[in-house]
N, C-alpha and C positions, 0 to 999 in steps of 0.2 A: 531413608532413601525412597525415591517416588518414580515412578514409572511412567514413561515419559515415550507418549509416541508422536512422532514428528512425518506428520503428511503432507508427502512433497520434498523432489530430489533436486530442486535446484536451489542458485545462490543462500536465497535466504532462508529454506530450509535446510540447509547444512549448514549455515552459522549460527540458527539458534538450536542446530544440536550441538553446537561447541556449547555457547551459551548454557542449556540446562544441562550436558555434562561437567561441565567447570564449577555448575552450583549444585553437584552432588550425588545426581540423579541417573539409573539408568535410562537410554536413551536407546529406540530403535526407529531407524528412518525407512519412510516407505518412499520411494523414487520406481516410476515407471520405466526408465531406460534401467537395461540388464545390466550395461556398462558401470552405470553410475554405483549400482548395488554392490558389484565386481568390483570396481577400484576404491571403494570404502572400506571395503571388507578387509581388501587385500592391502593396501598400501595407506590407509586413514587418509585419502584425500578423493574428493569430489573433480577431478581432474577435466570434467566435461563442461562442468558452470562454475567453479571457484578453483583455477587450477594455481598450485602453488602453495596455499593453505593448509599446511598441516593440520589436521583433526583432534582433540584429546582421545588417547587411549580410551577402552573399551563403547565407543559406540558402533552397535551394528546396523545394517543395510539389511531392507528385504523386497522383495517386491510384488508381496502378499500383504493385500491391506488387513483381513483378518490377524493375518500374524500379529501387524504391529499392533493393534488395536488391543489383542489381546490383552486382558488384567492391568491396559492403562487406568492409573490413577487421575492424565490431563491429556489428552490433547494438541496441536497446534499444527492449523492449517494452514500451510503455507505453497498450496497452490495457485494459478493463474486463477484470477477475480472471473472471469470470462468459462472455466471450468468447475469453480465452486460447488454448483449445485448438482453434477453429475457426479461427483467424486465425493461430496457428503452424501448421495442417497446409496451410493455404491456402499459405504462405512456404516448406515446405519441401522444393518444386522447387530454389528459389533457394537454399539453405542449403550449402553447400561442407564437406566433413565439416573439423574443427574451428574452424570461424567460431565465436566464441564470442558469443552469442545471452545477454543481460541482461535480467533479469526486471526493471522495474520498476513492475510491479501487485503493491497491497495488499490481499489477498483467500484465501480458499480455495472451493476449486470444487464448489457443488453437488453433490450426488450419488455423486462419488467421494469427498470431503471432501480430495483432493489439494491440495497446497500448489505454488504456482506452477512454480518449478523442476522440480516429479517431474511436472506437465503436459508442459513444454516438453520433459523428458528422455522425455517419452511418444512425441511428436508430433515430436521433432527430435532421433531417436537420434543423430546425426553430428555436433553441432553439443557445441562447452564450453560449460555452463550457468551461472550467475553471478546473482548478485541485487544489487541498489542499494537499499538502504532507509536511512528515520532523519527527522530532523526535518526537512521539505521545503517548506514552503508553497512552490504553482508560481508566486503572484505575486510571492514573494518575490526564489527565488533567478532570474527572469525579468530582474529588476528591477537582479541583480547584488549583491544583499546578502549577506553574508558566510550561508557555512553549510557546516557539516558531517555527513557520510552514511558510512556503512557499504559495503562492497562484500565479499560475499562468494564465494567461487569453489573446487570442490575441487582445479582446478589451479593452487598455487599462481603458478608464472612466468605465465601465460595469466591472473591476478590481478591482478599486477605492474605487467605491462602495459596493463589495461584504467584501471587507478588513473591509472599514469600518463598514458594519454591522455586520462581525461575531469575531471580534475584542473585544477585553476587557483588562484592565490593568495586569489579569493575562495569557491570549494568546494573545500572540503577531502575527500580519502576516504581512510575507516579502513581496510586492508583486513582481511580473516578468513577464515578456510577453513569456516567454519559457516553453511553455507547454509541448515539446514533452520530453524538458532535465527533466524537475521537472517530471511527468509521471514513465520516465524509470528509475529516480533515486530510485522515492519509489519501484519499483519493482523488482528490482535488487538488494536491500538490503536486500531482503527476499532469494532472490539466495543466496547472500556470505554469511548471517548469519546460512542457512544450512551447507553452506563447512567451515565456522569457527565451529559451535556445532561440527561439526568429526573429524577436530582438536583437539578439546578439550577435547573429547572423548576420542582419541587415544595417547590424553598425548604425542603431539610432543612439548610441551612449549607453550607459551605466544608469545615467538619472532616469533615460525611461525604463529603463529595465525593474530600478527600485521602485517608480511609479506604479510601472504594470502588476509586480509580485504583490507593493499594499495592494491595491484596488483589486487585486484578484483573492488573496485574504478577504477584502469587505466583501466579496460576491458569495466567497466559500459562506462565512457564516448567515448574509441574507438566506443561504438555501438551508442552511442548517437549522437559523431558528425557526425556520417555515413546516423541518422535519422535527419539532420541538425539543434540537439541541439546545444546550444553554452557551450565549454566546463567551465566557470566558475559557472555552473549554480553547476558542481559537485563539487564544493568547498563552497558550501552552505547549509542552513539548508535542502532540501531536499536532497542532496549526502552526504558530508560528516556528516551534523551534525546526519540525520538516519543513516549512515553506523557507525557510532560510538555508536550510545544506542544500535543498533538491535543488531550488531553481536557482541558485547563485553557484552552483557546480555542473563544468563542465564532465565530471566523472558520473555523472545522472546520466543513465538511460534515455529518462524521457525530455529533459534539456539538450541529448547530443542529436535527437531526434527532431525537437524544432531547431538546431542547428543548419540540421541537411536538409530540413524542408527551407530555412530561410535563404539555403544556397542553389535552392532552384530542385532538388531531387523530389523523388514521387514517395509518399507514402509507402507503397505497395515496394517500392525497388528499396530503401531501406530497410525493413520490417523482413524480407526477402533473406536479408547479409546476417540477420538478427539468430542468434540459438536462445538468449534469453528474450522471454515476454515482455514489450515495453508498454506498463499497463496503461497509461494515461492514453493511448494513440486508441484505444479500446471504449475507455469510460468518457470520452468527449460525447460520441455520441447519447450516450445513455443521460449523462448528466441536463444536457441542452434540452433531451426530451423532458425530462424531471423538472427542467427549470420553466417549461412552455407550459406542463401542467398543474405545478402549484402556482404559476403567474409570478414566478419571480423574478428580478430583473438581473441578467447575467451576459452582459455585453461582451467581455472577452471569450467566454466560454463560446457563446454564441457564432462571434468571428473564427473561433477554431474550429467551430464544428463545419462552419463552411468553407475552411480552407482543407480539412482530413475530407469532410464527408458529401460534402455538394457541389464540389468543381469546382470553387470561387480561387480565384487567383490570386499569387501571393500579394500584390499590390492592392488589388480590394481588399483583402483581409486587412489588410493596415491600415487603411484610408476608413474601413466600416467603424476599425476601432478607434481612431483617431477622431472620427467625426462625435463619439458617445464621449471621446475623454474630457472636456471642457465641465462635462453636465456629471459626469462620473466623481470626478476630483470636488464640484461643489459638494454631492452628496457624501462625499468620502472623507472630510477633511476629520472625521473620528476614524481611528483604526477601521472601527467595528460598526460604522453606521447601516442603519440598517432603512 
């Protein structure tokens, strides 16, 4: 049995502490709200971000990150992409140099346009770095429904072994040594699942919708092999199989969010109603600056960042994109063109 600390108290840090309790392991979760700590303790359920979800027996709540940290044998970071790096330099007192430390935020970071991993590799030189992405809904796999994820890690044995301890008959993990491709893929399906929801809003059909989600796939891996992921890595369950639940479900976050943006509402007034983090509404901007600095070309990304971040109105956002799609679709006619 392996010890297992789980930082970060919302959805999806309280489902994959179902997850590596169900696969053996004790399990102590750090969550910031007192509440969230209190009704885990007390009643095994997360009643503030996963309410209804009964929890497996024995995992506890704290709201001391030393605690959890304490005599962890792994890891897994499962806070907002946008707090990463203040929450990993907070942890790494308690960090043991090769504890290997799992990224599982879907995001890239403001300002530096850093992809979670090269955060963590910032703020916790000592520590193996590692990511977990792919098709995930937290009530789902909470719930114990079958599912399969990605786990990437440049060591591979220190891989091996994380696979195998967060692993169970019903989650399955692919592993890969491509951390920068598995990273960007989760985070950039939070991008297209925004420009699909205002699609879908705007009632241009289904066909553009499947148009949009490939051609935003082909952009994901332009950026990706540009950050020398290897491009098959977007033909797997973190690229396509998350770009296929996120942005073709209306139970996504970041799809019900370009919903109400397609229906006319304001960023800021949805984001507002919001208790969970809708990370894509976050990582547009960071992504479009990352796409202006390696010179990559990222036409939808690009119309979203001026529809969240520079005033542009919803009918020019469609019209900008509309006007690239003719020249996008020639260069797109491979999945994966680059």
């Amino acid at each position: 049995m392996k010890r297992v600390a789980i930082i970060g108290g919302g959805a999806f840090g309280t489902a994959m502490a179902c997850v590596v309790r169900r696969s053996g392991n004790d399990v102590v979760l750090w969550a910031r709200e007192a509440e969230v700590v209190e009704a885990i303790n007390r009643k095994a359920e997360n009643s503030a971000f996963l309410a209804g979800a009964r929890m497996p027996p024995g995992i506890r709540a704290t709201g001391d990150l030393a605690e959890a940290a304490r005599d962890a044998d792994f890891v897994l970071m499962a806070v907002p992409s946008q707090h990463m790096r203040t929450i990993a330099g907070a942890l790494r007192p308690a960090i043991a140099r090769g504890l290997p430390v799992v990224s599982c935020a879907k995001g890239v970071e403001r300002g530096s346009g850093q992809l979670m991993p090269e955060v963590l590799a910032d703020m916790l030189p000592d520590a193996v770095i590692a990511v977990l992405s792919g098709p995930s809904f937290a009530r789902e796999i909470a719930s114990d429904l079958p599912c399969g994820v990605a786990l990437a890690c440049g060591e591979w044995a220190a891989g091996e072994s994380l696979a195998r301890d967060i692993a169970n008959p019903r989650f399955c993990v692919h592993l890969s040594d491509d951390v920068a491709g598995t990273a960007l893929a989760g985070a950039m399906k939070n991008v297209i699942s925004i420009a699909s929801g205002v699609v879908h809003a705007r009632k241009l059909g289904e066909n553009a919708r499947a148009t949009l989600i490939t051609l935003g796939l082909a952009e994901t891996a332009r950026l990706g092999i540009a950050k020398g992921a290897r491009p098959e890595t977007f033909l797997g369950l973190a690229g396509a199989g998350d770009f296929m639940l996120t942005a073709h479900s209306l139970q996504s976050r970041n799809t019900s969010l370009g919903v109400a943006l397609g229906e006319g509402r304001s960023l800021a007034e949805v984001l507002a109603e919001r208790k969970e983090v809708t990370e894509g509404a976050f990582s547009v901007e960071a992504v479009a600056t990352l796409a202006r600095r390696l010179r990559v070309e990222m036409p939808i990304t690009l119309a979203l960042d001026g529809l969240l971040n520079r005033g542009l109105a919803i009918e020019a956002a469609i019209a900008e994109l509309m006007k690239h799609l003719p020249a996008l679709c020639r260069a797109g006619h491979e999945p994966l063109a680059v």
